[in-house]
Rosetta silent file (secondary structure, phi, psi, omega in degrees, C-alpha in Angstrom):
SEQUENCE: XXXXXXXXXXXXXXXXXXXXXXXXXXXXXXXXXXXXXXXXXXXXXXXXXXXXXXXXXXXXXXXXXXXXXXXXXXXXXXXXXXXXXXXXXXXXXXXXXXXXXXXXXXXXXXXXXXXXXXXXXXXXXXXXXXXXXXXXXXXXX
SCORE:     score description
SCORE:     0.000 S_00000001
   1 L     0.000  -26.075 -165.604   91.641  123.451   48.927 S_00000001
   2 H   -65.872  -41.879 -162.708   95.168  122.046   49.757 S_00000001
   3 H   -94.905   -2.093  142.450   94.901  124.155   52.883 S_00000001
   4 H  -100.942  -13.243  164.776   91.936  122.939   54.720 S_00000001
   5 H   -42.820  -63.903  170.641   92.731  119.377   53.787 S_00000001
   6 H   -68.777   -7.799 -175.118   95.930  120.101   56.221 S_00000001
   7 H   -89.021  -28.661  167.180   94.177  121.935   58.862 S_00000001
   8 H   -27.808  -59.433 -163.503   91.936  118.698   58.876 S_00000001
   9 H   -93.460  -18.711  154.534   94.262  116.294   59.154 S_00000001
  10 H   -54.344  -42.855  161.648   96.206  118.745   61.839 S_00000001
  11 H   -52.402  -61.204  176.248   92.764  118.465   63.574 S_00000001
  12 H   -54.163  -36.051 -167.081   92.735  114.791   63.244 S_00000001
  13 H   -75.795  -45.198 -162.596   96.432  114.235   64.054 S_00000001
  14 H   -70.485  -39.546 -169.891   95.651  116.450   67.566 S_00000001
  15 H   -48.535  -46.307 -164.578   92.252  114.438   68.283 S_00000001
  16 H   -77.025  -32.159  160.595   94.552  111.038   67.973 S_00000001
  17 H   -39.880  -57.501 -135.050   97.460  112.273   70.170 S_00000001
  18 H   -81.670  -33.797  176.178   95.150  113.668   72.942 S_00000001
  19 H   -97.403   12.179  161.782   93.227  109.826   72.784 S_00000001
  20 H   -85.087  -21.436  175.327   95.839  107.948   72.619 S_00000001
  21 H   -45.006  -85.265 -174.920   97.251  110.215   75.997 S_00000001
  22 H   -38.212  -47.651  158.102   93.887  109.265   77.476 S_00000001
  23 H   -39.497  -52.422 -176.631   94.306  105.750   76.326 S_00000001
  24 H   -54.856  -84.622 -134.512   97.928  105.496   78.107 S_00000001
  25 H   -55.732  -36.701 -157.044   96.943  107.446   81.441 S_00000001
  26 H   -56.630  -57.467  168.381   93.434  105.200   81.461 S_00000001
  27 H   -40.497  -86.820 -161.726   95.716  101.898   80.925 S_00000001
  28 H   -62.031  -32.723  172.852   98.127  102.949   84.084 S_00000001
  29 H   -60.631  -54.968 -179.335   95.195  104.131   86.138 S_00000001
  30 H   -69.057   -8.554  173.932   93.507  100.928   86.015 S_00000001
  31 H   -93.639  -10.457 -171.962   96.647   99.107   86.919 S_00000001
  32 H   -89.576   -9.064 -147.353   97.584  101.161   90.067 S_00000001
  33 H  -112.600  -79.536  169.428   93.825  100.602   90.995 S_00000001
  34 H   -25.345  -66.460 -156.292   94.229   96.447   90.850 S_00000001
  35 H   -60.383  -42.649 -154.925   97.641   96.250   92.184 S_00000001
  36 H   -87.436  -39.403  165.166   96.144   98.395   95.375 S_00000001
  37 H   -71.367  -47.232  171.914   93.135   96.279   96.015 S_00000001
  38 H   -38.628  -29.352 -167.073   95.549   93.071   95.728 S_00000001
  39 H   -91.535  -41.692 -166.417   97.883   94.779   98.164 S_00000001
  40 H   -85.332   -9.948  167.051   94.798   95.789  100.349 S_00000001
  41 L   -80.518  -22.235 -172.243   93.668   92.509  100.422 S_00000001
  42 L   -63.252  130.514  166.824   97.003   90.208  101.804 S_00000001
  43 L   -83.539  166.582 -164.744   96.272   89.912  105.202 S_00000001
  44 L  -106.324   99.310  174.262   98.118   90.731  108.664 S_00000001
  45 L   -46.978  135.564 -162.486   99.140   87.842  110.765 S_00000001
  46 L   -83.120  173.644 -176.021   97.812   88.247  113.688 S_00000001
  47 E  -139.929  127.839 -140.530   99.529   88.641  117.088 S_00000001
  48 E  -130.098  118.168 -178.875   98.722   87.470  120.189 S_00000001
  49 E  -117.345  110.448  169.288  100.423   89.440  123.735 S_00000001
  50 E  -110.918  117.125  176.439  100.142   87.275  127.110 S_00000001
  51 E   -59.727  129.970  151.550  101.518   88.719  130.481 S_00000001
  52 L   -80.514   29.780  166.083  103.140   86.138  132.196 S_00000001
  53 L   -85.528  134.503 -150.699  102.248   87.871  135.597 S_00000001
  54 L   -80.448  -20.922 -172.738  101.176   85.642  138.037 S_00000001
  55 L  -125.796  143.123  178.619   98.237   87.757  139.605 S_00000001
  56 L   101.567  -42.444 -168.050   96.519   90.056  136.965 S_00000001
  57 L   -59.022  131.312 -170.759   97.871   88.806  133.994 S_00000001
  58 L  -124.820 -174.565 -156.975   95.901   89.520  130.630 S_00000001
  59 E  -154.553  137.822  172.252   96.149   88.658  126.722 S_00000001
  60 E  -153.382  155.611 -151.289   95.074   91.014  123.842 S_00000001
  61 E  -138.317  113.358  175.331   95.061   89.221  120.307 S_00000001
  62 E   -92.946  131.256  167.783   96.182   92.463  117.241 S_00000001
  63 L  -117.096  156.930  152.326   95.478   92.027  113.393 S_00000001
  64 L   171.032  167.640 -166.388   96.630   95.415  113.034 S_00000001
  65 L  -102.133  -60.792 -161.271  100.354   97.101  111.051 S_00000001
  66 E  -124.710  155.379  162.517  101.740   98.725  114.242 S_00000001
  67 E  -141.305  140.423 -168.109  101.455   98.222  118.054 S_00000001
  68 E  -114.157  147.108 -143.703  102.435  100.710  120.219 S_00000001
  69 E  -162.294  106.399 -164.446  103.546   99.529  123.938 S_00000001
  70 E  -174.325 -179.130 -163.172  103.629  102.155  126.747 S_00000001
  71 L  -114.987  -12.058  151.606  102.131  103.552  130.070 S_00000001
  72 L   -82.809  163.510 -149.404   99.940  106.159  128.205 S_00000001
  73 L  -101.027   13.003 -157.248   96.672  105.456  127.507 S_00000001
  74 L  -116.788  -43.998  169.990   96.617  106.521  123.663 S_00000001
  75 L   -32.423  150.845  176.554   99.351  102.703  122.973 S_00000001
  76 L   -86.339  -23.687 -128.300   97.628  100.374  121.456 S_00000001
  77 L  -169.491   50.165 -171.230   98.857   97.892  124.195 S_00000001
  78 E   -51.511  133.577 -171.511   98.448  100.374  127.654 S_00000001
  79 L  -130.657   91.840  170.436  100.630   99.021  130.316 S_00000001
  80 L   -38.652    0.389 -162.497   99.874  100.116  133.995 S_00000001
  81 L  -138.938  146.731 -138.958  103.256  100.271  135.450 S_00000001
  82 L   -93.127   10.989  163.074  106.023  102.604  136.469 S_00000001
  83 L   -79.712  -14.942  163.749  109.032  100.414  134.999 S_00000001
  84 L   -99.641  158.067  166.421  107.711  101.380  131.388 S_00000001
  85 L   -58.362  154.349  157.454  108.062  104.474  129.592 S_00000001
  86 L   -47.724  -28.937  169.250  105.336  106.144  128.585 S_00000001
  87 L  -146.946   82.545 -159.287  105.743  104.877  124.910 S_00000001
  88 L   -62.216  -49.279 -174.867  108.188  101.665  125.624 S_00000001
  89 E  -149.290  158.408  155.657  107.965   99.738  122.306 S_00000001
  90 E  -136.949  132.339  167.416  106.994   98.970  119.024 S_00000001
  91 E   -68.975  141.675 -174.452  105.278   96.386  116.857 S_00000001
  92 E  -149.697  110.747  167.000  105.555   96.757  113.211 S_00000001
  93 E   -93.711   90.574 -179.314  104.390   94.005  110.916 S_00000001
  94 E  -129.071  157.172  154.643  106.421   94.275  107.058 S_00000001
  95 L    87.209    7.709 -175.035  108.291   91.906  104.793 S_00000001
  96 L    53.607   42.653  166.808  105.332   89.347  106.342 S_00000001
  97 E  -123.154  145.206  158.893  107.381   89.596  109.794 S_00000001
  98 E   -77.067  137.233 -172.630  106.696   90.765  113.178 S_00000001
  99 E  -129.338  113.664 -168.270  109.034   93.349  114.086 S_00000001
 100 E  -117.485  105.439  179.239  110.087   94.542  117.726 S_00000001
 101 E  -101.591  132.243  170.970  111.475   98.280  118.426 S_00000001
 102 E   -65.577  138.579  173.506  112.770  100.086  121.638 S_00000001
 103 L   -91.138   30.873  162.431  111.241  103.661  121.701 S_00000001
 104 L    91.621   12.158 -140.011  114.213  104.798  123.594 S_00000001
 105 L   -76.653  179.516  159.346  112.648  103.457  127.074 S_00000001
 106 L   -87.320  -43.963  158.482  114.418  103.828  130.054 S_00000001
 107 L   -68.118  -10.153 -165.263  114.153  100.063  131.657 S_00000001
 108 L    63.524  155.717  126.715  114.753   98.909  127.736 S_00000001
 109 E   -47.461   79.304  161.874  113.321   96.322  125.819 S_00000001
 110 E  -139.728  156.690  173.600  113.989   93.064  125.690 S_00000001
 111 E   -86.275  138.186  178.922  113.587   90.059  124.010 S_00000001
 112 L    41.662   19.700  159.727  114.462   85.772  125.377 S_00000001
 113 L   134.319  -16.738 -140.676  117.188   87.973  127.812 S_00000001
 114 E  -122.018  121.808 -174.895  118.505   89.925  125.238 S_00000001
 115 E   -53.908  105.010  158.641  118.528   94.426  125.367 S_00000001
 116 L   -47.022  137.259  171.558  116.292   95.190  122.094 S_00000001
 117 L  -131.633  -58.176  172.042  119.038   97.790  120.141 S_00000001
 118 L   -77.401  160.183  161.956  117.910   97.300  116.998 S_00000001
 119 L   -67.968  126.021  155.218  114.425   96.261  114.944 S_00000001
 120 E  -113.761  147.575 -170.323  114.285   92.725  115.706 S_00000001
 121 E   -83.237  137.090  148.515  112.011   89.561  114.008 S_00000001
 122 L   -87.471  141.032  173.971  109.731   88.224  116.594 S_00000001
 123 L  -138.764 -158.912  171.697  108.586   84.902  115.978 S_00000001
 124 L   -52.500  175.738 -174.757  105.931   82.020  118.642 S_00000001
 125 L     7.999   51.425  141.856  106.993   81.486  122.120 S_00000001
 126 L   -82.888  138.963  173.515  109.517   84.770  122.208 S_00000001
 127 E  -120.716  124.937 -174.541  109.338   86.460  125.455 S_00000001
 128 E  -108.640  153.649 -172.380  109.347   90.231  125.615 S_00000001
 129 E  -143.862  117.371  159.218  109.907   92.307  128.660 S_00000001
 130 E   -97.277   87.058 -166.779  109.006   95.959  128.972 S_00000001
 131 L    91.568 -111.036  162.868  110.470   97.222  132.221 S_00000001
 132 L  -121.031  150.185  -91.287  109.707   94.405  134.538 S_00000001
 133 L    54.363   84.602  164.243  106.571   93.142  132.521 S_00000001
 134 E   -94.856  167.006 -171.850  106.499   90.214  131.055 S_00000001
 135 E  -152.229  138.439  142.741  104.636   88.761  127.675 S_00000001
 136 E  -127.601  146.750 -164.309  104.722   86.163  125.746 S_00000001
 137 E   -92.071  127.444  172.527  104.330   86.085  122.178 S_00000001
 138 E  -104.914  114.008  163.769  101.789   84.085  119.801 S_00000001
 139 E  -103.169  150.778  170.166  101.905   84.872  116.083 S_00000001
 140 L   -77.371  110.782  156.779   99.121   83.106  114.019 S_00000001
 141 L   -32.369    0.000    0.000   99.974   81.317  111.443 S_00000001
């Protein structure tokens, strides 16, 4: 008798293992699930790029994580003109900053005067110039 008593309670001891497992993973599931809508929810300040060209000159207003800045037509931000590269620069919004990187162009990047080398913070009234093309920058607040 002694020896289905233990196969019992071996049965019981595996049932209570396997739901406390299911308890745990259940627990951790639902917190990666919250945390990810919370995350998915924070919004992107938006960003607002105005050519300062005197004839021509347009505005395009981005909520979007990257902008891409180039003379092909696949950029987020298509640029008509043979002083940019084909894929000049990029916007990258993290760290609840605007972010501005040279792709390597050939005329460069720069920002207020200054040769983009590095990722640099963008902030209002910064003026970026891709080749000879200028913009100025609006962030929203």
């Amino acid at each position: 008798m002694s020896g289905i008593v233990a196969f019992f309670l071996r049965i019981l001891l595996t049932i209570s293992l396997y739901a406390f497992l299911g308890w745990g993973l259940y627990t951790i599931w639902n917190q990666i699930r919250s945390n990810s809508l919370i995350l998915s929810k924070s919004q992107i300040t938006a960003i607002t790029l105005t050519s300062l060209e005197n004839e021509g000159g347009f505005q395009r207003e981005f909520s979007q994580v990257e902008i891409f800045i180039g003379r092909d037509s696949t950029c987020d931000f298509p640029i008509g003109d043979e002083t940019v590269s084909t894929h000049h620069a990029h916007l990258i919004y993290h760290h609840n900053q605007w972010w501005v990187e040279d792709l390597r162009s050939k005329n460069g990047t720069f920002l207020n005067g200054e040769r983009v080398e590095t990722p640099t913070v963008i902030i209002t009234g910064d003026e970026l110039r891709c080749g000879k093309i200028d913009f100025s920058i609006t962030i929203k607040e």
